[in-house]
Every structure is written in C-alpha cells, then in structure tokens.
N, C-alpha and C positions, 0 to 999 in steps of 0.2 A: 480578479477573476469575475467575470460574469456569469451570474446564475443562471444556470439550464435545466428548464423541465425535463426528464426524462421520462419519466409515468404519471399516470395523473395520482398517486399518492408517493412521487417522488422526486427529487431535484439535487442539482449539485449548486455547491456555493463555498464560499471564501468558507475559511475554518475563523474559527472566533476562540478566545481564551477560554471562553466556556463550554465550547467543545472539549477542551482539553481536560476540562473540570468533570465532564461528563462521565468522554470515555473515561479516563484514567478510572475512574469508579466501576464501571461496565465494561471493563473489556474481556474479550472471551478468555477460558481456562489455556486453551492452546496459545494464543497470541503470549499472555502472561507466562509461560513457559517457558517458548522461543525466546521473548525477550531477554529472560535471567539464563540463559543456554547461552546464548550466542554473546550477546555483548555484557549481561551483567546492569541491567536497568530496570528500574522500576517502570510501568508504565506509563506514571506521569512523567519522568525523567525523559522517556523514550520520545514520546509526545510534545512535549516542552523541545528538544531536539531538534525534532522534525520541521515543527511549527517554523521555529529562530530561524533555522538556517535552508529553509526551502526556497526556490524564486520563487514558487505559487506554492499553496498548500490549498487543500479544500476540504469539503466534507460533502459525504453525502447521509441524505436527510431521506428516510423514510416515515412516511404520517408523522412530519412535526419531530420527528424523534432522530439525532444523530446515530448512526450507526458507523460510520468510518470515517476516517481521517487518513488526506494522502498526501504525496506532496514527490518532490524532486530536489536532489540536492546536487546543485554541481559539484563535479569533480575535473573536469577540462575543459577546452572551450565544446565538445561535441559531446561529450557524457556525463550523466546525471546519476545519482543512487537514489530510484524509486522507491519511496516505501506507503505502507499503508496499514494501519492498525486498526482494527474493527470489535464489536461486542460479538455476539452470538447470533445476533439480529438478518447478517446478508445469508446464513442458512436457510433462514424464514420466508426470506425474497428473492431466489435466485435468477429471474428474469431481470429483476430492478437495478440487480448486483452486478450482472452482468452487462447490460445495456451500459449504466453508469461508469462502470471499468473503462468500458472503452470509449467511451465519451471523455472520460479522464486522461486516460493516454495518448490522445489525440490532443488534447491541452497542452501535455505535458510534451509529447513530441515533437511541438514548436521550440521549445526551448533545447532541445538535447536529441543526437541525431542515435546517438547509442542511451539505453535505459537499462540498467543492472542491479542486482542483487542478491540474496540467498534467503534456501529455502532449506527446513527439513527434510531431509532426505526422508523421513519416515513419515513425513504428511504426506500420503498418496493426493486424498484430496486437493488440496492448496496445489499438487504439481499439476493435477488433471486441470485447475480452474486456470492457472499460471497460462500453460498450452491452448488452454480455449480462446484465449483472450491477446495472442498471437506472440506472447513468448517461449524462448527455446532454450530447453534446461543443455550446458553444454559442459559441466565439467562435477564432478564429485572431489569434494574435500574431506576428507573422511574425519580430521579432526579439528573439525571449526570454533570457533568462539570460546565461549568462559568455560563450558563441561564438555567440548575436546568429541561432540558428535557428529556424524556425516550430514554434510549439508551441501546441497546442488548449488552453483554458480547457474542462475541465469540471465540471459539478455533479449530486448528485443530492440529492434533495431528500425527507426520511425522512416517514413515513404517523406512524410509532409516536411522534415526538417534538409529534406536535398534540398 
C-alpha cells in the first residue's frame, strides 16, 4: 500500500507490527467490548487477525500517532470482511476519519466488489458513521456472537471493482 496524505496532520499507510502493539494497548472502551461480544478476542488477538489474513491492511496515522487499523479479508473471489479497530482518537478527528475512510475503501474496493461485516445494533453512532461513508445496513441478527446480542449485517458494494 502506498501512503496517502489525506490532511496535512494526517495520512494513510501499510499497518506495521507495532501498530498492533500500539492499538492493542489503546483501543477504545467500545471497540474492546464488541470484540469480546461478538467473537470472543482480545484486542491484540483481533488485530494480529486482521493484520495475518488481510490482502492490504493499513493504518491511519493522525500527528505521528496511529489511531486505526483496517484491512480486508477475502472471502470469495468478489467479497471481502472489512474491518477496522480504532482508539478513541477518530472522535477527536472526524473530518480526518472520515476523508481517510473513504480513501480506504476505495483501496480496498479494488480488491473486492462486495465489502461486509457487523455492527452493534445499539452503536447508533458507528451505524450513522457506517451510512455516511456509503454502506448499507441490511439485515438484523438479533443474536450475534459470543453474548448472543443484536447486531446489523452490513455491506457496501464498490463502483471501481466492476
């Protein structure tokens, strides 16, 4: 992956081992939640995960400082399981968050023509930020993962990989 300025105090780039080292230490209260809710991972566990088995993983970098980690993981030859674990930090920055999202998705949309995942059905949030950023929440699981709570299936579906 090729680094891309996206602000001038921010940029996207390859994910490194020590991203992992980072977040795993920093990641926000809510991500650390979801993760032990739905599949039952420690943070680093989740991250280490991502990292192994993505085609591209990245990070985005605000002032010097990692704040997320994202990546794509095939599952067919046209769809991927997008994920992305962050500290607390893209609240702080949501222009930077958002610009970088979709610059990400656009990377990642080269490789996978469908992009999927789930979400807490009771992060309003994350579903309003999900839909901004041109995915479509389409189905409810009411008992998802390791503690059996509602959680939205969503997908979005890339123009660049026709």
């Amino acid at each position: 992956m090729q680094e891309v300025s996206v602000t001038p105090d921010g940029k996207i780039r390859e994910a490194t081992l020590s991203d992992i080292d980072w977040l795993s230490k920093n990641l926000s209260k809510t991500e650390t939640r979801n993760l032990e809710d739905s599949y039952g991972k420690s943070p680093r566990e989740a991250l280490e995960h991502g990292f192994k088995n993505s085609q591209c993983s990245g990070c985005l970098v605000y002032r010097g400082e990692p704040i997320t980690m994202f990546g794509s993981i095939k599952v067919s030859e046209s769809a991927g399981i997008v994920w992305s674990l962050s500290s607390s930090k893209p609240e702080d920055t949501p222009i930077f968050f958002v610009k970088a999202t979709k610059v990400s998705l656009s990377i990642m949309g080269k490789n996978h023509k469908l992009l999927f995942n789930f979400v807490d059905a009771s992060n309003s949030r994350r579903i309003a930020f999900l839909e901004a950023v041109g995915f479509e929440i389409i189905f409810l699981h009411p008992y998802f993962g390791m503690a059996k709570v509602p959680y939205y299936e969503f997908i979005r579906v890339s123009s660049s990989a026709w």
